[in-house]
N, C-alpha and C positions, 0 to 999 in steps of 0.2 A: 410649823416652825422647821426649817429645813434643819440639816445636820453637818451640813457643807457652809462655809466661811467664803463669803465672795469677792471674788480678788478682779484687780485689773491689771493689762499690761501696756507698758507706756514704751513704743517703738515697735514700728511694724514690720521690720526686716527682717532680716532669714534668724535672729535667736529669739528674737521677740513671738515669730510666728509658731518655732519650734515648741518653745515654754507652751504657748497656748493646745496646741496639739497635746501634748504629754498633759496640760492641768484636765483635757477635756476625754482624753481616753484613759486615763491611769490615776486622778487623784481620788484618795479617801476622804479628806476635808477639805479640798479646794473649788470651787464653783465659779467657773472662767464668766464672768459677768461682763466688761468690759475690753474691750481693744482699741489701744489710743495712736493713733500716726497722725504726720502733718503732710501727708503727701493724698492726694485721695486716689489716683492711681496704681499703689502699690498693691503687691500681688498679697501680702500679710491683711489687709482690711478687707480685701476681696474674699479671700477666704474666710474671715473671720463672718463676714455675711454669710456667708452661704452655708457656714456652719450653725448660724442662728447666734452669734454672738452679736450684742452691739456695737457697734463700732460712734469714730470721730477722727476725722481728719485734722481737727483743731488744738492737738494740742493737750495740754495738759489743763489749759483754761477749759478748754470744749467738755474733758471728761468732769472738772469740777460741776460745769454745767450743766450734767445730765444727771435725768431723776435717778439714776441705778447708781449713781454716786456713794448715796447717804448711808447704803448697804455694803457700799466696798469696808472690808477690813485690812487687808492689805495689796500692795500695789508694789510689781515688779516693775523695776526701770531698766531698759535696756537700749537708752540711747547713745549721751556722750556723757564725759564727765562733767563738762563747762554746763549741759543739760541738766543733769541731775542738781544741780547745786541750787539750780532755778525752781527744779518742779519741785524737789524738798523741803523746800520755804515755802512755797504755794499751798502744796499740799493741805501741809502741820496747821497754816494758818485757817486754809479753812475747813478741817477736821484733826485738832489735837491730837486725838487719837489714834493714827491714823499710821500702820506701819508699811516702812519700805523695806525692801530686796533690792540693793544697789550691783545690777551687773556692770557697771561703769569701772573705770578707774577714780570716780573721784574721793572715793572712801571715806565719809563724812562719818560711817558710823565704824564700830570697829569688825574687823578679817574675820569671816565666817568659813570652817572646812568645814564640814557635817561632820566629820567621825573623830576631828580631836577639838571642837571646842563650843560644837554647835549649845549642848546644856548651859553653857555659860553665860549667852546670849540670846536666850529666848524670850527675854522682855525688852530688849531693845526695840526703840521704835525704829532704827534704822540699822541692817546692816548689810555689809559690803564682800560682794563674792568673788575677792581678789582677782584672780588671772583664770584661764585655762589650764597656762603649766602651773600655778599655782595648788587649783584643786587637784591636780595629778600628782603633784612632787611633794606639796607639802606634808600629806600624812606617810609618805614613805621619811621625810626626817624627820618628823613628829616619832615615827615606832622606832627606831634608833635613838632619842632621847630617851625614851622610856626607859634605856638600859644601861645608857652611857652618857656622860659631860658630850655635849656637840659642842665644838670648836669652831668648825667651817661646814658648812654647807653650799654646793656649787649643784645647779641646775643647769639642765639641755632641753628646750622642748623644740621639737620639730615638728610644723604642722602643713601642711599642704597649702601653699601658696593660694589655690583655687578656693580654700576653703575661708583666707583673712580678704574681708570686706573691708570697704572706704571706712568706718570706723575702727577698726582693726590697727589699719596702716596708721593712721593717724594721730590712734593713740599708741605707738609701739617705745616709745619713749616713757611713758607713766607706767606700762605694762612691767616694765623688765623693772623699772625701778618699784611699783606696787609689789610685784615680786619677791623681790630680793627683801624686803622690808616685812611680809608676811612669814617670809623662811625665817627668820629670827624671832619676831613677834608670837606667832604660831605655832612654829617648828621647833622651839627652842633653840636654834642655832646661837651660838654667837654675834657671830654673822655670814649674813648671805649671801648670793650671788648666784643672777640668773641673764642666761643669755638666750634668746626664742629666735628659730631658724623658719623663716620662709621657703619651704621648699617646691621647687619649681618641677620637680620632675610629673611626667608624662606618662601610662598614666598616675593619678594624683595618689603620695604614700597616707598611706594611716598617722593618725598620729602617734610622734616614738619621745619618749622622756629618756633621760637619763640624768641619776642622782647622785650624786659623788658624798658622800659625808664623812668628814674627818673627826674621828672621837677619841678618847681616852681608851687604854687600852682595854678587853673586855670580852667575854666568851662569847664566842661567833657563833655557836649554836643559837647564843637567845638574842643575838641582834638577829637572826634569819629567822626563827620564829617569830619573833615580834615584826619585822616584816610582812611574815605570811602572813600572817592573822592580822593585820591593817589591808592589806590588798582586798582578803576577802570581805571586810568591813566596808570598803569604798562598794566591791562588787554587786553590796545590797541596794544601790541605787544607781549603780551604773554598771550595769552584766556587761560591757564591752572591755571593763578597766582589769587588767592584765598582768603579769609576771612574764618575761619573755625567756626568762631563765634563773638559774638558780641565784641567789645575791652573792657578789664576789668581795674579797677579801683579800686585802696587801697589810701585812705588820711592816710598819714605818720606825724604823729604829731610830734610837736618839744619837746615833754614833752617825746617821743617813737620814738628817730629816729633811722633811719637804717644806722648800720653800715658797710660800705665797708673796708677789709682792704687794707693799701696803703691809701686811698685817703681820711677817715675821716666818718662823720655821716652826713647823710641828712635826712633834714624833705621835708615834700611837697608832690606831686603826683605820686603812681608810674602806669604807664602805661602797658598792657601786650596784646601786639595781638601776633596770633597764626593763623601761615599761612601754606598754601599745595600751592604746586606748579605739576601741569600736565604738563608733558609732550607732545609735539603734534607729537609725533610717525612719524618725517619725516623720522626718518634714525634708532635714539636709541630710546628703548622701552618706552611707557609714564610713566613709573616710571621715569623717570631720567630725572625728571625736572628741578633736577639742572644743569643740564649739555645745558638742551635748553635752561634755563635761561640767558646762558650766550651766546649761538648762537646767540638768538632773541634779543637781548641789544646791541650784537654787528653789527647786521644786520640793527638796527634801526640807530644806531650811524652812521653807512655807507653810509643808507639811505639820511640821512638827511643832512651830509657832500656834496655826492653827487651832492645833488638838489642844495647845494651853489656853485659848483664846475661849474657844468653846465650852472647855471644861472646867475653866475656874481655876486655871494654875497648873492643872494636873500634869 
């Protein structure tokens, strides 16, 4: 009886291939059993042979098909949103059972961060691993609610042009909105607001966040603690995830307040970290941190599903 939970991943491009690389050198309950693409030429099914994984070029029908099916426990998807909405239903239909890791935008289940909400959601059969700047920005306004009313929360993610693929681009419209949507849901924001910068430069920059949060007023020593000690929390599964400098601080007086528009003038604290994210070069270059960001969040999610799976709840 093995001791590992065997999973599949449904999309064979550059996060789909990366997830599989990190499930096959780094997991404690995951057992990369499957690799699903519609393409049979891709360089993600290629490898996934030659690593002795099985593969299927057909699809999400193809992996139903196959005898290593009946052992999958859960199944990361990392195609499209309008994708997922399909293989979801398919799935469920033919193994109830049967949990998903939605890397998509189409968030059928609910916003998963590993380090502020992932225990809440460990019996869902489906859940949804927001954005990139999403897993980067939201637990830095997550650790600022902890200690203060969030009002506004505003997001910057900057990721290297080379690094967002045809599904990227595509979906960059859902992203910013999934976003924005998760920083409130998630983050306890009020509300949110995130805007993602394709950055073209030569060669290709790391990815760089930056988080603005506006609170009620509040001793700034424990909004920067509570900071650090969320940074290093993410750290545990993504060693590339960063502080670029100390958290900065503006008191916004009520005689000088700031005005958003849409949603009015606030006084009070505004809060500003500024974060990098490394990538760990399993498969995409460590520029493209954003893109591990969301392998390794989803790998932990899995993780840690898993270990309840296995053990009865525990």
């Amino acid at each position: 009886m093995s001791n590992k939970l065997n999973v599949a991943i449904i999309g064979s491009g550059n996060i789909g291939t990366d997830l599989m690389i990190k499930v096959l050198r780094t997991s404690s309950n995951l057992k990369m059993s499957v690799m699903v693409g519609i393409d049979p030429q891709s360089d993600g099914l290629a490898r996934a042979q030659r690593m002795g994984v099985a593969t299927t070029h057909e699809g999400v029908d193809g992996l139903i098909n196959m005898p290593e099916f009946e052992d999958i426990g859960i199944v990361f998807d990392a195609t499209s949103a309008g994708a997922h909405l399909i293989n979801d239903k398919k799935l469920k239909t033919a193994k109830p059972g049967i949990r998903l890791v939605d890397l998509t935008p189409a968030a059928i289940g609910p916003y998963c961060v590993p380090v502020v909400n992932l225990e809440d959601h460990i019996e869902q059969s489906n859940v949804n691993m927001v954005t990139c700047g999403g897993q980067a920005t939201i637990p830095m306004v997550a650790a600022v609610k902890q200690v203060a009313k969030v009002h506004y929360a505003e997001i910057v993610a900057s990721v290297s042009s080379k690094s967002a693929g045809p599904g990227t681009r595509a979906n960059i419209d859902e992203f910013t909105q999934t976003t924005a949507r998760a920083i409130e849901q998630v983050g306890g924001a009020e509300k949110g607001k995130a805007i993602i910068i394709l950055n073209p430069a030569e060669p290709p920059m790391i990815m760089r966040d930056t988080v603005y949060v506006l609170s009620e007023q509040v001793d700034k020593a424990k909004v920067a603690a509570s900071v650090e000690e969320m940074a290093k929390a993410v750290q545990s599964y993504v060693p590339g995830y960063r502080l670029k400098q100390k958290v900065q601080f503006d008191d916004i007086p009520a005689n000088a307040p700031l005005h958003i528009p849409g949603l009015g003038n606030f006084s009070g604290l505004k809060t500003s970290v500024f974060l990098e994210v490394e990538g760990a070069a399993h498969y995409l270059p460590a520029y493209a941190g954003n893109l591990d960001i969301m392998t390794s969040a989803a790998m932990a999610t899995a993780e840690r599903m898993a270990k309840s799976m296995l053990t009865g709840g525990a």
